[in-house]
N, C-alpha and C positions, 0 to 999 in steps of 0.2 A: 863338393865345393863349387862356386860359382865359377866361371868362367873369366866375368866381366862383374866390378861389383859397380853396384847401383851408385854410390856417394862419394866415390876413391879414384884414388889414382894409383897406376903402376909406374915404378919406375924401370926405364932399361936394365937387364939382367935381373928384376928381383927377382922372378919366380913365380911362386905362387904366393906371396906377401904378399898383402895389400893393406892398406890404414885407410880408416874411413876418414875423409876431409869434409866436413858439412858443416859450416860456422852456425848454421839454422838449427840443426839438430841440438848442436851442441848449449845454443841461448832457449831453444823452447825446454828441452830440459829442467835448464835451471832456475827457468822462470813457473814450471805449471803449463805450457802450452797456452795460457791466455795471457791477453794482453789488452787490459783496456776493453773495449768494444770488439776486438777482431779474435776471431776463434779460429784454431791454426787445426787443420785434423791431420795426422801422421799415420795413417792407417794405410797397407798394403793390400787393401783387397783386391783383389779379382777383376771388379767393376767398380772405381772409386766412385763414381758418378750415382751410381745406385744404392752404393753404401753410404754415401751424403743424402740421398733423399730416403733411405730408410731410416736413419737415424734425426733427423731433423723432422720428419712429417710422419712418421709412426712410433715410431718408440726408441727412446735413448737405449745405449747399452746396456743400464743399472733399471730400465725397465724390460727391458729384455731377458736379463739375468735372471731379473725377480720373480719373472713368469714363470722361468722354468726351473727355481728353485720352488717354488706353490707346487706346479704341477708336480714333479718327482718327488716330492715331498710326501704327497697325498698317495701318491703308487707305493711309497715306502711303508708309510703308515698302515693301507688298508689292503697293500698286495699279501699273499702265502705265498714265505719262503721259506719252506720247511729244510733246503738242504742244503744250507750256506756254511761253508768254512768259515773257519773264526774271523780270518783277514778279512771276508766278505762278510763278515755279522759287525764289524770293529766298524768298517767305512760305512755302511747304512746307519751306523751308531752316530759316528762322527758327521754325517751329513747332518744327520735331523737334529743333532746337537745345535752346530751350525744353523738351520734352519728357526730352530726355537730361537737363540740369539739376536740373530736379523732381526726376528719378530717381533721381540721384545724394544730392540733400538728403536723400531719404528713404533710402537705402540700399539701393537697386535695383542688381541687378547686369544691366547692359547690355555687351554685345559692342563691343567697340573697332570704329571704324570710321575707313577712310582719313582723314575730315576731323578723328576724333577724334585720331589719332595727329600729324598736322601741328599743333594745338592746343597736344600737350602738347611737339614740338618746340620750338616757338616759346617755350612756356615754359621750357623747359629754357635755350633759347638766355640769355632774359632774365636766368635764375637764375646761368648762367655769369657776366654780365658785372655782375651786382651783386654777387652773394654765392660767391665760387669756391671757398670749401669747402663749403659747404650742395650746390653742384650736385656737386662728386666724393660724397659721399657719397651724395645723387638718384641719381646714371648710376650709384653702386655697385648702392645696392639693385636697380634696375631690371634691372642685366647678370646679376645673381644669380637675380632672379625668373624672368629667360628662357630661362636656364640649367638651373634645375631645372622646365621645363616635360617632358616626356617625349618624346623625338625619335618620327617615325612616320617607317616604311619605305615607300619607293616601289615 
């Protein structure tokens, strides 16, 4: 527990109570942190100074993020892990899950993969039993698209 908090006050005899009072805190919240032209940063770094010109003159957080969701990605992908517990085979699952999705929002073109394709069975199946002309028209396009892939000779 802190000593002294950063945005509070103590009152005589409370203790070790303390309520943060920050009317700043409390309107960037509410508004998004920006306002108009001014960009308000509430970060607690280390070195706020260096963390404003890291963030402003090399790369935002959500490029930052994105860098090293790429890179771990590709470690996941193409590392041998031959001897991961299931919790440890679920969260690599769940990352690169995560990671397809991203890619997808952004317009990444990633390579189908066995669990990708059981995915969009499944949706397919859904789309059958709700909407049965929506999914004949789906499995149209789809049989056309795989169609005009170009056969290779064995």
């Amino acid at each position: 527990m802190r000593k002294h908090p950063r945005n509070g006050t103590r009152q005589p005899l409370s203790g070790d109570i303390w309520q943060a009072i920050n009317p700043w805190s409390w309107w960037l919240e509410s508004t998004g942190q920006q306002v108009g032209f001014i960009n308000i940063y509430r970060t607690e770094a280390g070195d706020p100074e260096q963390e404003l010109e890291i963030v402003e003159n090399v790369a935002s957080y959500g490029k930052q993020l994105g860098r090293i969701v790429e890179a771990l990605s590709m470690v996941l992908r193409h590392g041998t892990f031959s001897s991961l517990e299931p919790d440890e085979e679920l969260a690599k699952r769940r990352f690169l899950e995560m990671a397809e999705e991203i890619s997808a929002i952004k317009g990444d073109f990633s390579a189908p993969s066995a669990e990708n394709v059981d995915r969009l069975l499944v949706g397919m199946n859904r789309i059958r039993q709700q909407d049965a002309e929506s999914y004949r028209m789906l499995r149209q396009r789809l049989l056309e698209g795989l169609k005009a892939e170009p056969e290779k000779e064995e």
